[in-house]
C-alpha positions, 0 to 999 in steps of 0.5 A: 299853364296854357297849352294849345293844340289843333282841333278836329280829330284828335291823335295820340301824339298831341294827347300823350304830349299833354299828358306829359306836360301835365306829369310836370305842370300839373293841370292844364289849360288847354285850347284847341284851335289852328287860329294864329292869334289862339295860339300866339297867346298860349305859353306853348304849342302841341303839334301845331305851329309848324316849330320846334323849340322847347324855349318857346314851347314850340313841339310840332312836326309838321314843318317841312323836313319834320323834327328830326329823329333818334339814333334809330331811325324813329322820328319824332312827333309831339309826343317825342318831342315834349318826352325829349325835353320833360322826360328826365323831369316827369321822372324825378330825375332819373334820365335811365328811367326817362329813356324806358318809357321813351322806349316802352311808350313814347317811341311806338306812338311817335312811328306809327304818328309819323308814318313808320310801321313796327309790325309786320302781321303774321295774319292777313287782315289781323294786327295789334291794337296799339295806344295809338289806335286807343285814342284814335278811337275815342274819336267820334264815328261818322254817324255820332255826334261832332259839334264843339261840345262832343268833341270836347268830352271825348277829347277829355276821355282821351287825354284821361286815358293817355294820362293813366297810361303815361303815369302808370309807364313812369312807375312802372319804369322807376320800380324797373330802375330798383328792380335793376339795383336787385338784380346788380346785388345778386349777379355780383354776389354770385358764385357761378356766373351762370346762376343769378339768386335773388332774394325778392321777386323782382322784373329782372330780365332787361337787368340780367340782359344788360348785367349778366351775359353768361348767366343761364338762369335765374333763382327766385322767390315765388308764391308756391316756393322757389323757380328756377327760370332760364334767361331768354336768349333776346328780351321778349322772345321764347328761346332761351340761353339754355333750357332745362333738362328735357327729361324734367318737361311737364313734370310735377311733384313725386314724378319731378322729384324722382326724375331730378332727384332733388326731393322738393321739387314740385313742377316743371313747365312743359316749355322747359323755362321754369322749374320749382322747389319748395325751398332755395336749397332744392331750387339750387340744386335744381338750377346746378342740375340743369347746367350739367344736362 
């Protein structure tokens, strides 16, 4: 498949956009360039051409008005534009897992390309560094090298970065869309709605978010026993639905154990989130325990 986008510098839209079509077609044959008759040749067009229409294979932004956005209000780039009409594919057909990345990855390069800030810093002068600013900075600096053949092996490492990204975010979506059959079994299975057991160590916060409003905590298989971990109150924050006994804080073995009075449990974090025992009967008793603080 022949693709063509802009050339001089290049960004993170047009760099995962390919990643994503190349997810789908396999290699591409890619050309960089703003002439007319470059791109009129190309079976489909990248943040260039000021068009969108996936049939035939327009994915720009730029035209007057932009591309329209999501329900969310985050408009569209390159990147979000091929996501919409490749996603579900590069996916295996799994649409839920499709909207993950969009949401993980593909949403956060589409603002930041289009103009929309995410973050707010904290600390003056201090912000994270995204995806975006990754591949923006394998453009040459002012004082490297930019003729056509340096443009090229650094427009190469880009889109091998973006590629192991976009491919990495749609395995780690999939294995997020099994980890959520998991986590339905054990939220159904539960006696008290309030303690979720599961019976592998699986990524379940976004699945007891969506599937278990009630549930407090969560037991779990862990390298050193069995954890009991208490919900966050919002994904991605540290406050919990409820936290573990205060008395319980910092705790380990002998000292744990006599305070909790379940005899194998070993540790308690400081931050009251996590609990462990070495078996699941004392990890039961523990969670049991903590809903009656």
């Amino acid at each position: 498949m022949r693709v063509a986008t802009h050339s001089g510098s290049f960004h993170a839209d047009e760099v995962f956009a390919l990643a994503a079509l190349a997810v789908v077609h396999g290699p591409l044959d890619v050309v960089r360039s703003r002439e007319d008759d470059v791109l009129a040749g190309a079976d489909a067009r990248v943040d260039v051409g000021l068009r969108d229409d996936p049939a035939t294979g327009d994915f720009d932004h730029h035209q007057k008005g932009g591309a329209g956005g999501r329900p969310n209000g985050i408009r569209y780039a390159s990147f979000g534009l091929v996501w919409r009409h490749v996603g579900v594919q590069a996916c295996g057909g799994d649409a839920e897992a499709a909207a993950l990345v969009d949401e993980i990855l593909v949403q956060g390069v589409d603002a930041l390309d289009t103009g929309q800030e995410l973050a707010t810093p904290l600390f003056e002068g201090v912000k994270p560094m995204t995806v975006s600013d990754m591949i923006a900075a394998v453009n040459p600096r002012w004082d490297e090298p930019d003729d056509d053949a340096a443009m090229a092996a650094r427009f190469a490492e880009a889109t091998a970065i973006a590629d192991g990204v976009l491919r990495r975010e749609i395995s780690g979506a999939l294995a997020t869309r099994r980890a959520h059959a998991v986590v339905a079994a054990g939220v159904t299975a539960a006696a008290d709605p309030r303690i979720v057991e599961l019976d592998r160590g699986v990524p379940w916060h976004r699945a007891i978010h969506a599937l278990a409003p009630e549930a407090l905590f969560v037991i779990v298989p862990k390298s050193t026993g069995w954890g009991v971990q208490a919900v966050p109150a919002t994904l991605g924050q540290f406050r919990n639905r409820r936290d573990l006994p205060e008395a319980w804080a910092g705790l380990q073995a002998e000292d744990l154990a006599r305070v909790s009075g379940v005899a194998d449990a070993t540790f308690c974090h400081s931050a009251r989130f996590l609990a462990v025992a070495r078996t699941p009967e004392g990890a039961r008793d523990l969670a049991r325990l903590a809903l009656e603080d």
